[in-house]
DSSP file (Angstrom, degrees, kcal/mol; ACC not computed):
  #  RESIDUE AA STRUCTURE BP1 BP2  ACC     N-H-->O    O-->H-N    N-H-->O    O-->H-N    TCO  KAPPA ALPHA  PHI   PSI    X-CA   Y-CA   Z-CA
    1    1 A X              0   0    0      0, 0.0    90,-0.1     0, 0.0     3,-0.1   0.000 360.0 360.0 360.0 119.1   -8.6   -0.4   -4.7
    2    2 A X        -     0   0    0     88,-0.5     2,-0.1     1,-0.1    88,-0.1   0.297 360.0 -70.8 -25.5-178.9   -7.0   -1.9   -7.6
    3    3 A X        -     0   0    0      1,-0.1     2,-0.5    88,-0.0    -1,-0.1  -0.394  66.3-117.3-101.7 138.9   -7.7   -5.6   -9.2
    4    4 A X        -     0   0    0     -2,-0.1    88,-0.1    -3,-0.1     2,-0.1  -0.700  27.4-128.5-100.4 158.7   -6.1   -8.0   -6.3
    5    5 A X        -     0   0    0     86,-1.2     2,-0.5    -2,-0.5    51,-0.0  -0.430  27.3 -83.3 -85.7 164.7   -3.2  -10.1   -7.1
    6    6 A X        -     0   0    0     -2,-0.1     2,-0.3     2,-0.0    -1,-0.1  -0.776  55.4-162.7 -38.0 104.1   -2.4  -13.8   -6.6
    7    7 A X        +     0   0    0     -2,-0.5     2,-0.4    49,-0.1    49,-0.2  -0.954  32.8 177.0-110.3 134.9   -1.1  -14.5   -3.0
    8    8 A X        -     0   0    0     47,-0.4    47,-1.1    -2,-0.3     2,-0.5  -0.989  18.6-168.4-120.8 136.5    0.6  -16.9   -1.1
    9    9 A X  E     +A   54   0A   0     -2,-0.4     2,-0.3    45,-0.2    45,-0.2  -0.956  22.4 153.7-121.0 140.7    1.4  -15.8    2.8
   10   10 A X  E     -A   53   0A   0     43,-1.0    43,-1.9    -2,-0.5     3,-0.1  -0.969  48.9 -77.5-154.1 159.0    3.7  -17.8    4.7
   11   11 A X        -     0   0    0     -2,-0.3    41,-0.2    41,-0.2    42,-0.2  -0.117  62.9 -97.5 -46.8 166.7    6.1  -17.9    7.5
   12   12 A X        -     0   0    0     39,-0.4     2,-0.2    40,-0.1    -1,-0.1  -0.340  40.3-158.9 -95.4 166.5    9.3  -16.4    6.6
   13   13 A X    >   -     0   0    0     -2,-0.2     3,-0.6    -3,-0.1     4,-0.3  -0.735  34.8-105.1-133.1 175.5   12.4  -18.6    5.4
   14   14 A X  T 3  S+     0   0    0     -2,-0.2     4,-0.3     1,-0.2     3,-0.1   0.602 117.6  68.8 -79.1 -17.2   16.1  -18.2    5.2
   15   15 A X  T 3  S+     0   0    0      1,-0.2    -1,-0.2     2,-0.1     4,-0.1  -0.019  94.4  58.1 -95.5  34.0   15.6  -17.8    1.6
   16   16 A X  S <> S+     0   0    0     -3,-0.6     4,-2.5     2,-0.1     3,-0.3   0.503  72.1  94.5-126.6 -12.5   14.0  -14.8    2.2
   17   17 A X  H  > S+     0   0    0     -4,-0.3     4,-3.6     2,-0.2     3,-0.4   0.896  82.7  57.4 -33.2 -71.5   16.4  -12.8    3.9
   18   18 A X  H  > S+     0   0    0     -4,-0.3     4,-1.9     1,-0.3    -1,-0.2   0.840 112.0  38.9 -41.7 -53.7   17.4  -11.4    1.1
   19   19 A X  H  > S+     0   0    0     -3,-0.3     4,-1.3     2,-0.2    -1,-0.3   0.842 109.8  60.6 -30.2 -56.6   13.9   -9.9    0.1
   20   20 A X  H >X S+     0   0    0     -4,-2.5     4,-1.0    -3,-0.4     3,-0.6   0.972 107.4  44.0 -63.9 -48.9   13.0   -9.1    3.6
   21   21 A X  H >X S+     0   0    0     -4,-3.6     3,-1.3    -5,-0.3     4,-0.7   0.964 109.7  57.4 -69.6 -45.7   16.2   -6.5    3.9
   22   22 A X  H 3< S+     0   0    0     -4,-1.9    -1,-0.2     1,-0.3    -2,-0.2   0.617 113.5  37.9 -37.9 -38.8   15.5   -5.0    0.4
   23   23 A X  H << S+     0   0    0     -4,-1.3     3,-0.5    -3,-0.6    -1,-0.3   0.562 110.6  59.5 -92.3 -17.6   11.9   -4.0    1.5
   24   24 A X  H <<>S+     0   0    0     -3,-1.3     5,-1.0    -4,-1.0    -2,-0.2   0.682  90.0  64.6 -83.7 -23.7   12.8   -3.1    4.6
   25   25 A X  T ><5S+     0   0    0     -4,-0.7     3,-1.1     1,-0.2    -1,-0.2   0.682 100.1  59.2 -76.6 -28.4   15.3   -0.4    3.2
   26   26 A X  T 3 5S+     0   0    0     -3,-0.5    -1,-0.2     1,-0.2    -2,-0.2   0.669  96.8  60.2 -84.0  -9.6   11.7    1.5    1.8
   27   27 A X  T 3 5S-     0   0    0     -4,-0.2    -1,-0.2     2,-0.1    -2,-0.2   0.400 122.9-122.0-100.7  18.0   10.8    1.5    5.4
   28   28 A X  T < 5S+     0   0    0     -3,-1.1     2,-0.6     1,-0.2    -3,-0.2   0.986  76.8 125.3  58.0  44.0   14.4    3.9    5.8
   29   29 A X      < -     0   0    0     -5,-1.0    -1,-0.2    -8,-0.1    -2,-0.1  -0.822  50.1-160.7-133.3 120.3   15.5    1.2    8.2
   30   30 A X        +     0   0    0     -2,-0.6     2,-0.2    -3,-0.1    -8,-0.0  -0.435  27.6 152.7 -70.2 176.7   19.3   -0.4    7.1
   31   31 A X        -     0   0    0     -6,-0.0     2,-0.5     0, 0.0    -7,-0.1  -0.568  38.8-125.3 162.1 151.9   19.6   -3.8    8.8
   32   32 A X    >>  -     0   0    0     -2,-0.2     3,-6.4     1,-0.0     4,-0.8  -0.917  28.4 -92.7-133.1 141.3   21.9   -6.3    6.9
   33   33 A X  H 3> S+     0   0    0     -2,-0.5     4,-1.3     1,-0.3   -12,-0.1   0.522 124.9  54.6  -9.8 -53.0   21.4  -10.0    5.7
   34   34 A X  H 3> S+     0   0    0      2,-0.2     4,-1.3     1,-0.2    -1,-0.3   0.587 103.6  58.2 -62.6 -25.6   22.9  -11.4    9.3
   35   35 A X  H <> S+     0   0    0     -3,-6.4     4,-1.6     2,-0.1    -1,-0.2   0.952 110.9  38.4 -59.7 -48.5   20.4   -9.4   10.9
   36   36 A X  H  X S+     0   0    0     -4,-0.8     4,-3.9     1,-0.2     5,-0.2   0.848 110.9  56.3 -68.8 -31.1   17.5  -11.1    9.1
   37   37 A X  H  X S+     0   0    0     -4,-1.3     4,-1.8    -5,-0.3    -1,-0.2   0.985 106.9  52.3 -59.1 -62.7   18.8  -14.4    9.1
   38   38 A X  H  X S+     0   0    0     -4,-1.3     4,-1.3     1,-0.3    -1,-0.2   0.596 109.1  48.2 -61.3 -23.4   19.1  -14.3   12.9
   39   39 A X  H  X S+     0   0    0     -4,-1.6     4,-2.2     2,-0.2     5,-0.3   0.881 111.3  41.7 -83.8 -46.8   15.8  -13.3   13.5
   40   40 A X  H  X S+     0   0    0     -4,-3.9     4,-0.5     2,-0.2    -2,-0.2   0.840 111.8  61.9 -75.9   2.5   13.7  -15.6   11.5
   41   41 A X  H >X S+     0   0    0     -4,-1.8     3,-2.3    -5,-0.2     4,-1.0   0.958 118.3  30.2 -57.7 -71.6   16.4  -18.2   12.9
   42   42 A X  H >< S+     0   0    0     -4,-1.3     3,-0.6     1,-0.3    -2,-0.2   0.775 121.1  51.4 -67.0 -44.1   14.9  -17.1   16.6
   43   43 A X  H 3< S+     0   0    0     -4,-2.2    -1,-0.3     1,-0.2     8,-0.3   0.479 101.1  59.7 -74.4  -8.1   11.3  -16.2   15.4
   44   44 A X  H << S+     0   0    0     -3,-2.3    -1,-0.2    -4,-0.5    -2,-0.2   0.824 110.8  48.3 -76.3 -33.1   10.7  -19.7   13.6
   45   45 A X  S << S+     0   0    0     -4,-1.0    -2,-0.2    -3,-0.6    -1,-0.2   0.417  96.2  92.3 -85.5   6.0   11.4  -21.2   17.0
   46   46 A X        -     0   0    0      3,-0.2    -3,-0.1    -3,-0.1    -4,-0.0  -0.402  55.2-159.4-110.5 171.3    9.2  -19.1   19.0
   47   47 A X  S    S+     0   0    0     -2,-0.1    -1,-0.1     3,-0.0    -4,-0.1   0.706  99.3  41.1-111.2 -31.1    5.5  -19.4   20.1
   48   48 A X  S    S+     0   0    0     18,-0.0    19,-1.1    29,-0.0     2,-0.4   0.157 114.1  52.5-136.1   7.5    4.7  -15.7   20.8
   49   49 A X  E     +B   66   0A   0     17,-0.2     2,-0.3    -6,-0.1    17,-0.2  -0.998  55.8 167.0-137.0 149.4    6.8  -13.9   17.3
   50   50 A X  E     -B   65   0A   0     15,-1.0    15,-0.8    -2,-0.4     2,-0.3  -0.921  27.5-146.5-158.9 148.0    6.5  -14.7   14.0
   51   51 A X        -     0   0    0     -2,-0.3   -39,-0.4    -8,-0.3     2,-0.3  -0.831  19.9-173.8-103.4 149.9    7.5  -13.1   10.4
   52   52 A X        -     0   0    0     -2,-0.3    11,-1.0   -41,-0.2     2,-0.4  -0.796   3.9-172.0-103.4 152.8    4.9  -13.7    7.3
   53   53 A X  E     -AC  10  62A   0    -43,-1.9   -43,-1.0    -2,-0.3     2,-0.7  -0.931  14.6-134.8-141.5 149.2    5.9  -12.6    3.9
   54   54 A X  E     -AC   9  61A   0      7,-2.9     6,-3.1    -2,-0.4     7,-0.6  -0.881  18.2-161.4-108.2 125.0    3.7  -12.5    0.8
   55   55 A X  E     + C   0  59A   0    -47,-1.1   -47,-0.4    -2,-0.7     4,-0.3  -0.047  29.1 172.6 -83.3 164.6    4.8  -13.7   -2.1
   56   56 A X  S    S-     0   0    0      2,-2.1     2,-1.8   -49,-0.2     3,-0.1  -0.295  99.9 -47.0-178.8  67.3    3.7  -13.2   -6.2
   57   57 A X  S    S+     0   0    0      3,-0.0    -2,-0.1     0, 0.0     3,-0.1  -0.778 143.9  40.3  79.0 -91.8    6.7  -15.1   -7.6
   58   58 A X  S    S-     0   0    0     -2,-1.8    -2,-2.1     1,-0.2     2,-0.2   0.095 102.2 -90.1-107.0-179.0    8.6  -13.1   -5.4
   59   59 A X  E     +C   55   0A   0     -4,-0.3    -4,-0.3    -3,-0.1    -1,-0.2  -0.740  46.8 160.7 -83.8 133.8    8.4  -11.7   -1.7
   60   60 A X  E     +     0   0A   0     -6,-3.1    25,-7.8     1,-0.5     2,-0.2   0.329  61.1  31.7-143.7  15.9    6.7   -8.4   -2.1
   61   61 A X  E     -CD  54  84A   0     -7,-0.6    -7,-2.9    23,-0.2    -1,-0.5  -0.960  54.5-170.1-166.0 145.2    5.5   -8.0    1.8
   62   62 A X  E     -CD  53  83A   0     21,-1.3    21,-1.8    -9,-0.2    -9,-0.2  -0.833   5.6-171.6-124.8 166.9    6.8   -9.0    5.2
   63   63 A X  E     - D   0  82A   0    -11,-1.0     2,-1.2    -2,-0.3    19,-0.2  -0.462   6.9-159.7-149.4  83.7    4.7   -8.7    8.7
   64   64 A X  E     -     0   0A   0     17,-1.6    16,-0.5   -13,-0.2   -13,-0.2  -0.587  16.0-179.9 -55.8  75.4    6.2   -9.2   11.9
   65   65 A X  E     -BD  50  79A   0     -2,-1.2   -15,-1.0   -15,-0.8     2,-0.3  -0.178   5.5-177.6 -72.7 172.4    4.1  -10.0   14.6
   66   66 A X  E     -BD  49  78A   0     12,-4.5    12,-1.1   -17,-0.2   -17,-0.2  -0.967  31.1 -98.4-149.5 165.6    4.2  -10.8   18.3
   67   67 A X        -     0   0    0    -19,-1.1    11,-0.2    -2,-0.3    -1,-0.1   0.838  32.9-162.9 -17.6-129.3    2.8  -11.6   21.5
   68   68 A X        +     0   0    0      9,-0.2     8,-2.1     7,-0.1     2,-0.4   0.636  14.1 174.1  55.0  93.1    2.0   -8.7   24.1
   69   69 A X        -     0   0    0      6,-0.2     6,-0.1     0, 0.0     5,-0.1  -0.581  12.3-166.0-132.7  81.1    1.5   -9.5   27.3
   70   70 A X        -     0   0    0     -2,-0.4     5,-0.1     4,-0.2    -2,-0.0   0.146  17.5-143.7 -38.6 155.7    1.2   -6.1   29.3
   71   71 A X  S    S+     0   0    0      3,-0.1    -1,-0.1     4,-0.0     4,-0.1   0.795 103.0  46.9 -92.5 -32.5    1.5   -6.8   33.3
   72   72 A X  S    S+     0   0    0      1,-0.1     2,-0.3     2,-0.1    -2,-0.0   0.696 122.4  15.8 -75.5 -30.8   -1.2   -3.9   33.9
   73   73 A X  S    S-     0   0    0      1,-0.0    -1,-0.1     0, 0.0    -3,-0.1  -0.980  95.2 -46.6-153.6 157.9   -3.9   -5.1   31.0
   74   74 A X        -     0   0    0     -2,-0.3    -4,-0.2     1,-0.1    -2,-0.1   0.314  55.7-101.7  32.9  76.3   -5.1   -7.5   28.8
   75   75 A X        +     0   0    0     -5,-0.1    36,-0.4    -6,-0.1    37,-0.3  -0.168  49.0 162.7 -29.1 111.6   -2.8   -9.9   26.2
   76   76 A X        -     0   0    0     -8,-2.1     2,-0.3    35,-0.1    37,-0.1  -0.802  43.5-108.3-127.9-170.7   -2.8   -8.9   22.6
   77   77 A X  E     - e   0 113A   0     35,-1.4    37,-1.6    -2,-0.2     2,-0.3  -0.833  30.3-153.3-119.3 149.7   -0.9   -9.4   19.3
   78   78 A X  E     -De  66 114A   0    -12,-1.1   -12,-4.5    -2,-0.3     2,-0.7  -0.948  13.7-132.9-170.9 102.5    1.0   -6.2   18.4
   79   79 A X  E     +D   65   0A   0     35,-2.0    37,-0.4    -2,-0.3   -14,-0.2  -0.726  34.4 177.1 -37.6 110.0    1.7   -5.6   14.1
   80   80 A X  E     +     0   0A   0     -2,-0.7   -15,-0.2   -16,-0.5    -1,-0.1   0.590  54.9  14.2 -98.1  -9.7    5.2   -4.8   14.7
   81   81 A X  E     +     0   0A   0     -3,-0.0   -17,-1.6     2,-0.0     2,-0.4  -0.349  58.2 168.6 155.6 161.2    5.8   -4.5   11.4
   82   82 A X  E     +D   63   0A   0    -19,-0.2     2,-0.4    -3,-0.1   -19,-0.2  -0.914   7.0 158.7-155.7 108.9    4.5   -4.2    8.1
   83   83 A X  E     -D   62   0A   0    -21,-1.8   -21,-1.3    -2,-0.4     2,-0.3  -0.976  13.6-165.6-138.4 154.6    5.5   -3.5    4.7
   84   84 A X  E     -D   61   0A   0     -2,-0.4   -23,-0.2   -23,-0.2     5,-0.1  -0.990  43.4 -91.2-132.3 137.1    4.6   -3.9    0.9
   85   85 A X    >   -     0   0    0    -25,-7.8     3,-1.1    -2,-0.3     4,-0.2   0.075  42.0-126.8 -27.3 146.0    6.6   -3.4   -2.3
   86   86 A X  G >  S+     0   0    0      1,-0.2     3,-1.0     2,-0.1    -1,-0.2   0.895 109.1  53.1 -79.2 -10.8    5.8    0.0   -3.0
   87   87 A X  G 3  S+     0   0    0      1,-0.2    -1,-0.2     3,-0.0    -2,-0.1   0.162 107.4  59.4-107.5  17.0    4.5   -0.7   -6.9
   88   88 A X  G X >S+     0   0    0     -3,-1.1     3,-1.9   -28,-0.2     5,-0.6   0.113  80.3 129.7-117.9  19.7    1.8   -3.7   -5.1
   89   89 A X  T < 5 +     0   0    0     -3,-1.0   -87,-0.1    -4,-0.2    -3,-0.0  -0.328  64.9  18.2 -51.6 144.1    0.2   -1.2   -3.1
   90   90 A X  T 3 5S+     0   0    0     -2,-0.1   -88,-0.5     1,-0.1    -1,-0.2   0.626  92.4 108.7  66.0  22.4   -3.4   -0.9   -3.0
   91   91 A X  T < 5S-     0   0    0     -3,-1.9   -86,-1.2   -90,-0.1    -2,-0.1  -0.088  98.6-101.6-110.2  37.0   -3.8   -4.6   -4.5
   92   92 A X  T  >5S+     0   0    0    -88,-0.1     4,-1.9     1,-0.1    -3,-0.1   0.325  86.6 126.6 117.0   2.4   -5.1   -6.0   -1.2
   93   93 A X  T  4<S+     0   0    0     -5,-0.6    -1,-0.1     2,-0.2   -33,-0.1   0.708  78.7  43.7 -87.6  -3.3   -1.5   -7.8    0.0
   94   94 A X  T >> S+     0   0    0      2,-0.1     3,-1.5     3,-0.1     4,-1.0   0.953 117.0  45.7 -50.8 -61.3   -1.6   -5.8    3.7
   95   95 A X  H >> S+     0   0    0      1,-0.3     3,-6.0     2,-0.2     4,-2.0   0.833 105.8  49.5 -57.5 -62.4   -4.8   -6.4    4.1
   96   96 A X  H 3< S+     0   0    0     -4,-1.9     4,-0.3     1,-0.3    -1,-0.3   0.549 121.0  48.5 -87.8  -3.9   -4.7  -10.1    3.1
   97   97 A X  H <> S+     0   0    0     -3,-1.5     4,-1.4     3,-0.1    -1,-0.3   0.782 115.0  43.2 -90.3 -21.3   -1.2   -9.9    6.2
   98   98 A X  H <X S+     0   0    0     -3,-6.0     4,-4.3    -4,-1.0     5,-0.3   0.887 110.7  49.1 -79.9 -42.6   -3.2   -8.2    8.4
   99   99 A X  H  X S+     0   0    0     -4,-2.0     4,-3.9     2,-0.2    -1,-0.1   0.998 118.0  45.9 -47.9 -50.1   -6.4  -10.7    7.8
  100  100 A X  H >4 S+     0   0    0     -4,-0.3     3,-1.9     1,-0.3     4,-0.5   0.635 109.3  56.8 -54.1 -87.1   -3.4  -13.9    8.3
  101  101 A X  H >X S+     0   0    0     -4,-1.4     4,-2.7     1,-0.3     3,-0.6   0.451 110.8  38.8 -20.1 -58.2   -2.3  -11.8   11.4
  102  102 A X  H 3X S+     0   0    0     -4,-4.3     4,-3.5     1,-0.2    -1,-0.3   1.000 114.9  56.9 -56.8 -47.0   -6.3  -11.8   13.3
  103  103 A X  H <X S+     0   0    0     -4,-3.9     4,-1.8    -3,-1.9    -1,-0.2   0.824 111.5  37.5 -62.5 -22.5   -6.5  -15.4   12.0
  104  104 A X  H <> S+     0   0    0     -3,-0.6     4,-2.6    -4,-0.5    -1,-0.3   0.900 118.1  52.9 -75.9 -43.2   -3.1  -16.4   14.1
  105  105 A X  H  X>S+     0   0    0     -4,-2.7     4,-1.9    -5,-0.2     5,-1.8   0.980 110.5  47.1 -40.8 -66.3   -4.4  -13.9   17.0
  106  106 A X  H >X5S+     0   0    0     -4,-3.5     3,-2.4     2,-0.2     4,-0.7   0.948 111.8  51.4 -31.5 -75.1   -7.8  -15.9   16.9
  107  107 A X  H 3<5S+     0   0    0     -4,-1.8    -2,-0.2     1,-0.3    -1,-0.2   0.751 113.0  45.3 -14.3 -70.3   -5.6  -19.5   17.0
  108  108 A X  H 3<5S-     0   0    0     -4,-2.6    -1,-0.3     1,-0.1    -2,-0.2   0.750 124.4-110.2 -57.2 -33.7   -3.8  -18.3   19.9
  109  109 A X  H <<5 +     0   0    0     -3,-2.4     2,-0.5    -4,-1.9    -3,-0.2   0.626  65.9 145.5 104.6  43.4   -7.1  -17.0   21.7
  110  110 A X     << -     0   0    0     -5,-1.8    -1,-0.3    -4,-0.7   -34,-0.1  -0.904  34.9-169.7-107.8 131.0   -6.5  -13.5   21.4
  111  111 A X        +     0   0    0     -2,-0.5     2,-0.4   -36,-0.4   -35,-0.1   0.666  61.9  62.1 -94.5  -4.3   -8.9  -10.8   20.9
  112  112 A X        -     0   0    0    -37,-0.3   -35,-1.4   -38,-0.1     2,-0.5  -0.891  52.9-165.2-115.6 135.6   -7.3   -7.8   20.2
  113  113 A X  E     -e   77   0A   0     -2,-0.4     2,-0.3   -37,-0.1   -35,-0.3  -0.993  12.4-173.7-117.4 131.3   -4.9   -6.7   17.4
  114  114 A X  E     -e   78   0A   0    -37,-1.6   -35,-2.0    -2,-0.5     2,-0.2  -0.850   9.0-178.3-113.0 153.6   -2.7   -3.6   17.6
  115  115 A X        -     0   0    0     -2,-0.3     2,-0.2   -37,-0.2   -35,-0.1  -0.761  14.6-146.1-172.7 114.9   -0.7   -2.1   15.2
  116  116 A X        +     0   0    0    -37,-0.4     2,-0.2    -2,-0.2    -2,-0.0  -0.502  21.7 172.2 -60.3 126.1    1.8    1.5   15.7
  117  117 A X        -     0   0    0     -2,-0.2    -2,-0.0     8,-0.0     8,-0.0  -0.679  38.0-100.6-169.7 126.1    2.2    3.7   13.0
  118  118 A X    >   -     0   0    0     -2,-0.2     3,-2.5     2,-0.1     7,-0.1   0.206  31.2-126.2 -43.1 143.7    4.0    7.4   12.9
  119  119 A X  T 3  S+     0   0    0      1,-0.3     6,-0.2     5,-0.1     5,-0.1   0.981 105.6  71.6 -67.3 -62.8    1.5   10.2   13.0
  120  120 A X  T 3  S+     0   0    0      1,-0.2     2,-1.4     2,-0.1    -1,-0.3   0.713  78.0  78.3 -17.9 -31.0    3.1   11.5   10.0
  121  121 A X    X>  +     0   0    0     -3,-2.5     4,-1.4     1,-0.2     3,-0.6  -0.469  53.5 163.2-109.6  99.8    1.7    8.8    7.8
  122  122 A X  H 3> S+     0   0    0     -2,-1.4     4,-2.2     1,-0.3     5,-0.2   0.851  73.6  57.7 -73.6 -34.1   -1.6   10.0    7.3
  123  123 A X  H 34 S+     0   0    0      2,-0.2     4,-0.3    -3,-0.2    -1,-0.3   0.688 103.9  50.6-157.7  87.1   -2.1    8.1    4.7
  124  124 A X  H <> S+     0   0    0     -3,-0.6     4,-1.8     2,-0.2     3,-0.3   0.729 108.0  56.6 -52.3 -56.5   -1.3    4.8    6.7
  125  125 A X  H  X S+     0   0    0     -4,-1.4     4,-1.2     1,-0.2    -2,-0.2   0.749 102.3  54.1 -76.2 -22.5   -3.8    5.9    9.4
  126  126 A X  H  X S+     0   0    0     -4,-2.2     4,-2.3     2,-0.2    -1,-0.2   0.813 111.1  50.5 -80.3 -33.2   -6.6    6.2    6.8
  127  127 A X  H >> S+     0   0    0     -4,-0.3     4,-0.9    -3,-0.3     3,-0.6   0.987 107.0  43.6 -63.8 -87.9   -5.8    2.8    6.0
  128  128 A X  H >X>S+     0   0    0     -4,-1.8     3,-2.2     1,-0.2     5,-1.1   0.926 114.5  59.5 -42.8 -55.7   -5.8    0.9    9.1
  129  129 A X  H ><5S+     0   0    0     -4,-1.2     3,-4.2     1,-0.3    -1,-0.2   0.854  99.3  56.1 -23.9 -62.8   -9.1    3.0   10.0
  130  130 A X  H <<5S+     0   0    0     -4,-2.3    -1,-0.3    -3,-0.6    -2,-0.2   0.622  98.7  58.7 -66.0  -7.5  -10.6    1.7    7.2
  131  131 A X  H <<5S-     0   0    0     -3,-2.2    -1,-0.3    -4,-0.9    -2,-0.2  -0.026 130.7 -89.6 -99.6  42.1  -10.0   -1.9    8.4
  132  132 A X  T <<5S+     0   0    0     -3,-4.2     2,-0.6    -4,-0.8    -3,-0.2   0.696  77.6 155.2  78.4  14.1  -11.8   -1.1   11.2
  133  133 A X      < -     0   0    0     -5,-1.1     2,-0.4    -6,-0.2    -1,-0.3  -0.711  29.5-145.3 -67.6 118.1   -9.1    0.1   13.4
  134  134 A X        -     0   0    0     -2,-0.6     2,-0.4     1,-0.1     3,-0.1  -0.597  15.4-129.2 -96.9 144.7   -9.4    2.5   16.3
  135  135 A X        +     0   0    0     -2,-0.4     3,-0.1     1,-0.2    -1,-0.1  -0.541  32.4 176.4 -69.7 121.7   -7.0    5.0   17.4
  136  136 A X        -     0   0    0     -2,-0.4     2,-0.3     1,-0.3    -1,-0.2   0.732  60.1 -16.2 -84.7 -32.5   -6.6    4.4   21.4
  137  137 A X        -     0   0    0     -3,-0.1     2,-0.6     2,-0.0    -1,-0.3  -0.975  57.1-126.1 172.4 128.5   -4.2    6.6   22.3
  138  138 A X        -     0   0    0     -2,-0.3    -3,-0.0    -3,-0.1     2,-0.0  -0.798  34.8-176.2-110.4 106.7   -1.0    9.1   20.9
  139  139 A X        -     0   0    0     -2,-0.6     2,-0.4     1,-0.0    -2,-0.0  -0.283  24.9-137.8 -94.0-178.4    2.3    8.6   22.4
  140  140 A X        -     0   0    0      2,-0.0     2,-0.2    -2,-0.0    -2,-0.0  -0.976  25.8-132.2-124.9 128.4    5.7   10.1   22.1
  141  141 A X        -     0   0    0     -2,-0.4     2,-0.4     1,-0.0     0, 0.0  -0.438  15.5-165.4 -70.9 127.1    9.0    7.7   22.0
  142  142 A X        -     0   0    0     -2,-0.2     2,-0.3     2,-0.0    -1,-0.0  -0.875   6.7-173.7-123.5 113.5   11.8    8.2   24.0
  143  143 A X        -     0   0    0     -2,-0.4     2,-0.2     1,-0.0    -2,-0.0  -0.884   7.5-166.7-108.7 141.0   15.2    6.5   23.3
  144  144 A X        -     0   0    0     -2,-0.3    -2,-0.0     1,-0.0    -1,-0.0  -0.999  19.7-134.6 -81.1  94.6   18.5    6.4   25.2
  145  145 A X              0   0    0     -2,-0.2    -1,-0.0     1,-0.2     0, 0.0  -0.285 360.0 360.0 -34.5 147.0   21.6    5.1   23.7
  146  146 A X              0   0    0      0, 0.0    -1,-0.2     0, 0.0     0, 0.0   0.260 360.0 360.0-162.4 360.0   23.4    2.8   26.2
């Protein structure tokens, strides 16, 4: 791993919007400025969602996490999603979202963290392995317009 940067992780702000969609666009997903706004308007107010982003001067990673509370098992917190500028990769700013992410899990009294990520990006799965994630289980998504 590269030399780690200077980080500050925090909840997300309205003066991040802009930031948020821009990084979000490497993750091939469009969403527009009114999108963002209106979710960290609804996710600042919430107990069980919350956006991070990490900063270096600038926003250069978001993480959206949530609540999960299955009827059939067990309450966790569920990565829902997770990006870093692509040119601060491998200088520790996931980890040090995923690390904030247990320490909010903990807070709440959670013991499990989960995190989703397409088999295709192997390596993505090499990653979370190496912080000491295990693969449970390989689904297939099914979506319906309606």
């Amino acid at each position: 791993m590269s030399k780690e940067i200077k980080l500050n992780i925090r909840e997300a702000t309205f003066d991040d919007v802009g930031s948020i969609v821009e990084l979000t666009k490497e993750l091939s997903y469009n969403v527009t400025n009114e999108e963002i706004k209106n979710k960290i308007k609804k996710f600042s107010l919430s107990l069980v969602e919350k956006i991070f982003v990490a900063e270096n001067k600038d926003v250069i990673g978001w993480m959206h996490i949530s609540l999960v509370e299955p009827l059939e098992s067990n309450s966790f917190v569920e990565i829902r999603g997770i990006i870093v500028k692509e040119e601060f990769r491998k200088k520790g700013v996931g980890t040090k979202l995923i690390q904030t992410a247990e320490n909010w899990a903990r807070e709440k009294g959670f013991k499990k963290l989960r995190v989703r990520t397409n088999i295709k990006r192997e390596e993505t799965r090499k990653y979370y392995r190496n912080l000491n994630f295990i693969s449970k289980k390989t689904q297939e998504v099914f979506e319906k317009e309606i």
